[in-house]
N, C-alpha and C positions, 0 to 999 in steps of 0.2 A: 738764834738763827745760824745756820749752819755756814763755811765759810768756802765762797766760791774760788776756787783759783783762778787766776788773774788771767789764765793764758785761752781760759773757758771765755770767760767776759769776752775779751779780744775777739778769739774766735766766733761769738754771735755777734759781733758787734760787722766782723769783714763780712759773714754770712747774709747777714739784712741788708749790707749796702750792695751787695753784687746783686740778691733778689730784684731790693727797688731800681738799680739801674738797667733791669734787661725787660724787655715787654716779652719774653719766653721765659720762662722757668720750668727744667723737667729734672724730677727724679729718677736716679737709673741707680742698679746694684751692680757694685762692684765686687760683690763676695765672688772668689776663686778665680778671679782673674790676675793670673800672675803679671808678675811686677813688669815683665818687659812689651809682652800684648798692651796693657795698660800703659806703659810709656808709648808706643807706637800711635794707641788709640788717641791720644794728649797729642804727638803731630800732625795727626790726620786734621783734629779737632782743629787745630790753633787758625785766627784770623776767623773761623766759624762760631766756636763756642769756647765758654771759659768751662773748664770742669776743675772741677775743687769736693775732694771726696774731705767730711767730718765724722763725727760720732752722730749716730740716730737724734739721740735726744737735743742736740744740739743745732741738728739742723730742723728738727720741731720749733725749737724757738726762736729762731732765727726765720721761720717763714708765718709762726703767726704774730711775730714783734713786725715784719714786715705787713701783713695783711693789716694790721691795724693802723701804723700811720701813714700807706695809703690808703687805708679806707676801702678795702678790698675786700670784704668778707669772703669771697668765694676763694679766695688763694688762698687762706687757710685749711680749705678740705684737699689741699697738698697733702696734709700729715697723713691721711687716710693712708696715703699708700707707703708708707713707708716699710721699707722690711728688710732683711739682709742687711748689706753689707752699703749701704745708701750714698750715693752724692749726689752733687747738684751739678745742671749743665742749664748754665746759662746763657741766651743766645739771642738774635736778632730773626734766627729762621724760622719759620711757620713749623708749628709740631709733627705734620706728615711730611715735611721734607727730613727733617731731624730723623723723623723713626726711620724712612729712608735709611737714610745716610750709615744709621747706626747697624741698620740690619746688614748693608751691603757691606760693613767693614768687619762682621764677623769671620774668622777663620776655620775651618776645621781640626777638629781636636780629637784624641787618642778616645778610646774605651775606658770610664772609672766606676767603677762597681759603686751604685748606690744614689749613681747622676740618672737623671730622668731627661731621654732625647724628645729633642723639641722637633722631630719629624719620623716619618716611619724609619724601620734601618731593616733593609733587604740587601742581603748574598746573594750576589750576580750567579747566574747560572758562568760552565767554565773551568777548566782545569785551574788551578793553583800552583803555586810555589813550595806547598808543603809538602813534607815526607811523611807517607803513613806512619802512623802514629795513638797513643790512646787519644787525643782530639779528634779524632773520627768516630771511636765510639761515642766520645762527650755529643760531637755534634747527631751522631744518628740518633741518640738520647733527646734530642731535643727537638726532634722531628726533621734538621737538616738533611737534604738530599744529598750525602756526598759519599762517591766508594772508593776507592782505589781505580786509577789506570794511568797506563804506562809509568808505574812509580810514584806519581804524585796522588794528592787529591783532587779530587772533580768533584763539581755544584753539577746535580742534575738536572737544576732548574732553578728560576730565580722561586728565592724563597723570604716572607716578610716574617723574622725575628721579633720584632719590635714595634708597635702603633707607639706614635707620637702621643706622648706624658706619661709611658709607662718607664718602668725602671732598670737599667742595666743590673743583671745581675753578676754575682764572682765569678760562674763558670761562664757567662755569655761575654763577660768583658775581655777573657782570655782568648775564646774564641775569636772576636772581633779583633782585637790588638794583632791575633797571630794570623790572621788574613789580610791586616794591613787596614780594616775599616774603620774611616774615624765620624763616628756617629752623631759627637759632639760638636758645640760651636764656644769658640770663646771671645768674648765680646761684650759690651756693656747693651746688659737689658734694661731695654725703658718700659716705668714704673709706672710714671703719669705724667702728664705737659698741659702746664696753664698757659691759655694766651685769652686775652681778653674777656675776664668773669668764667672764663670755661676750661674745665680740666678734662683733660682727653686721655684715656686708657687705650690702649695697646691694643685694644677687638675695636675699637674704633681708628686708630690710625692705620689698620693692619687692612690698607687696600689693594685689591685687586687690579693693576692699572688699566691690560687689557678687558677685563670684564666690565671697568668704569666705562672706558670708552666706547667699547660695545653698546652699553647702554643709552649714553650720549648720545651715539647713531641713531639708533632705536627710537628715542626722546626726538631728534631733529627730523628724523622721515616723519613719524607722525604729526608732528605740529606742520612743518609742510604739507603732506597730504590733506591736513584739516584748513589750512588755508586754505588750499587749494579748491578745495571743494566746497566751501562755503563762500570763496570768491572774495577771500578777505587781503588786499593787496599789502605786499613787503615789499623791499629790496630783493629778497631773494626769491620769490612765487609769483612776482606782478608777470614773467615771461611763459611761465606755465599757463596762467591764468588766461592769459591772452590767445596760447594754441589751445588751450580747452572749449574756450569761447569761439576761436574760429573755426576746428573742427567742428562742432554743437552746431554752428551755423552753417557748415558748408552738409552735413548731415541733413541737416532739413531742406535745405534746399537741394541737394539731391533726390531725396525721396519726395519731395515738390514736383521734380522736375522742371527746376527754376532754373534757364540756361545761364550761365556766367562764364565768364575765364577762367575758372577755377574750380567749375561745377560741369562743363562740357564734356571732356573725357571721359566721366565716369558716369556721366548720363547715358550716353552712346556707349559705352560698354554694357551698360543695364540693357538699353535697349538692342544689343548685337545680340546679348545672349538670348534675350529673349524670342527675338526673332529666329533662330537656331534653332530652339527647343521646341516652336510651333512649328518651323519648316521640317524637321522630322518626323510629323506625324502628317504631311499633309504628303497627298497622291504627288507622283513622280511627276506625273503630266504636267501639274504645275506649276511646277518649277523650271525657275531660266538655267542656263548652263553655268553662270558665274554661280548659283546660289547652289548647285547640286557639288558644283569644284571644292565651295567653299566647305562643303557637309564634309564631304569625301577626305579632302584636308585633315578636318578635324577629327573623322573617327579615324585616320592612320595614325592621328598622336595620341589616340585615347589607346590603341591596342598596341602598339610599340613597343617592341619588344625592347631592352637594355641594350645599350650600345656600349663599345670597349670604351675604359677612358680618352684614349688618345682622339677617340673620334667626333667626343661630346662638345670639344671647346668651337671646331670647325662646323657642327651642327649646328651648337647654341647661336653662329651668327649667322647661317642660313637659315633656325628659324625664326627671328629675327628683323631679317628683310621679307620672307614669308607672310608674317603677323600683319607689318607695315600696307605691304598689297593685299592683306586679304581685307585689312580695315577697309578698305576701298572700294574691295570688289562688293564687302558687305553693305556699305551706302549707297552702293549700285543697286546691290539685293532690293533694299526696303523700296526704291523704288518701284522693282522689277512685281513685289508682291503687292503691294498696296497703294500702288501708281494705276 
C-alpha cells in the first residue's frame, strides 16, 4: 500500500470537520485569482463563511468521508462539480444569499488573451484618449467603428466585440487594455452549494430579483382576483368582496327601481334623463316653461364651444349650482308632464 503523507491525512481529516459542522457547504474556484483579491475576498467572507481552499482530490475525500458519517448521500454529488482550481466555503447563509454575496464582490479586471468574458463587452460610441495609430487599422479590421478626429480616435457607435462565453483574443485584448476596457471579473466562482439533501448550481441560484418579484406581483393579483371573484373570504379580499357584493346589489336594485338611500340619486338620474330624451321629441306646445329652460340648458352645454382655461374653474362652479336648480326644476318637470 502506498504511503500517504501525514499532512494529507490531517488535511482530510480538518476538511470533513468544517463540512460536518456547517449546514452550507459550497464549492467555488479559485484558479487565477490572485493572491491579494483573494485575501480581500477572506475579509469580506470573515464572521459569514470559512473559506479554506485544498487540493481537488482532497477535498473529494473530505466531502464523501463526510457524506457518509452523516449519512448524507446527496452531499456526496458535491464532487460532481469539482474543477479548477477548487475550495470550500462553508457557512451558515442560505446558497442564494451566498451566490449573492460572491457575485456583488467581484471586481473588474484588465483584458487576458485566452480568458472567456462572462458578459457581452461593447466599445462605447465617443472620442478616445488615443493617438492615431496602427490600432485603428487593427480595430477597423475587426469591424470597429473608429477614424480619426480632431487627433484622437473616435467610436462611431457603440459597438458589441464580444457575447458573453466567447473568448478574448491577442489582438482584441490589446485593443480592450488600450481603451482602458476591463471585461473581466475577478472573484470567486461558485461551483455548487449543498443545503439540506440539495445541491444548487449557479443557473439556479443565478436569480433575477426584480423579475422574481414582478412575478410575486403577478402570482398575488391573481389569487386575489380569484378570490375575489369566487367570493372566497381572507384577510386581505374580505373588503373587496364586500364592495363587490354591495355594488351587485345596489345594481340591481337600481335597475329595479328599488328606492333606497343609496339607490335614489341614480334612480332619479335614470329617470331625468329619460325624461329629457322623450321631452325632445314631444310638440313645443306641450311643454311648461321650466321643462323647455331645462332642454335649452342642456343643449347650450352640448354645443359649447371650448372655453380659455382661466375661465373653466369659475364655470365649473356656476355649472354646478346650475345642475343643483335644474335637478329641481326637472322634478318640477315630471310633474308638469305626467301630472
Amino acid at each position: 500500500m502506498a504511503h500517504v503523507a501525514e499532512w494529507k491525512k490531517k488535511e482530510v481529516e480538518e476538511l470533513t470537520k468544517i463540512i460536518k459542522s456547517h449546514p452550507v457547504i459550497a464549492l467555488v474556484d479559485v484558479a487565477g485569482v490572485p493572491a491579494y483579491p483573494l485575501s480581500k475576498m477572506r475579509d469580506k467572507l470573515r464572521g459569514k463563511a470559512l473559506l479554506r481552499v485544498s487540493r481537488n482530490t482532497l477535498i473529494e475525500l473530505a466531502i464523501k468521508r463526510a457524506a457518509k458519517e452523516l449519512n448524507k448521500p446527496e452531499l456526496e454529488k458535491l464532487v460532481d462539480h469539482i474543477q479548477g482550481g477548487a475550495g470550500i466555503l462553508a457557512t451558515e447563509m442560505n446558497p442564494f444569499k451566498l451566490y449573492k454575496l460572491l457575485e456583488e464582490s467581484k471586481t473588474p479586471a484588465p483584458a487576458k488573451a485566452g480568458a472567456v468574458v462572462p458578459h457581452d463587452v461593447v466599445i462605447p460610441a465617443g472620442p478616445t484618449s488615443l493617438a492615431p495609430g496602427p490600432l485603428v487599422g487593427e480595430m477597423q479590421a475587426l469591424g470597429i467603428p473608429a477614424r480619426i478626429e480632431k487627433g484622437k480616435v473616435s467610436i462611431q457607435k457603440d459597438y458589441t466585440v464580444l457575447k458573453a462565453g466567447e473568448v478574448i483574443t491577442d489582438q482584441l485584448a490589446r485593443i480592450l487594455n488600450a481603451l482602458g476596457i476591463e471585461p473581466l471579473e475577478v472573484g470567486l466562482n461558485l461551483l455548487a452549494a449543498y443545503e439540506d439533501g440539495i445541491v444548487y448550481t449557479p443557473e439556479v441560484l443565478a436569480i433575477d430579483e426584480n423579475e422574481y418579484i414582478n412575478m410575486l406581483q403577478k402570482a398575488y393579483m391573481h389569487a386575489f382576483n380569484l378570490s375575489v371573484n369566487t367570493a372566497y373570504p381572507t384577510k386581505q379580499t374580505i373588503e373587496a368582496i364586500i364592495q363587490k357584493a354591495f355594488l351587485g346589489a345596489k345594481n340591481v336594485a337600481v335597475e329595479a327601481g328599488y328606492v333606497t338611500p343609496e339607490t335614489i340619486e341614480e334612480i332619479f338620474g335614470r329617470a331625468l334623463r329619460a325624461v329629457l330624451l322623450i321631452a325632445q321629441n314631444l310638440p313645443e306646445e306641450l311643454l311648461d316653461e321650466k321643462t323647455k329652460e331645462l332642454l335649452n340648458a342642456q343643449a347650450q352645454v352640448t354645443v359649447a364651444a371650448p372655453q380659455p382655461a382661466e375661465e373653466k374653474v369659475e364655470e365649473a362652479e356656476e355649472e354646478e349650482e346650475e345642475e343643483e336648480a335644474s335637478e329641481e326644476d326637472a322634478l318640477a318637470g315630471l310633474g308638469a308632464l305626467f301630472g
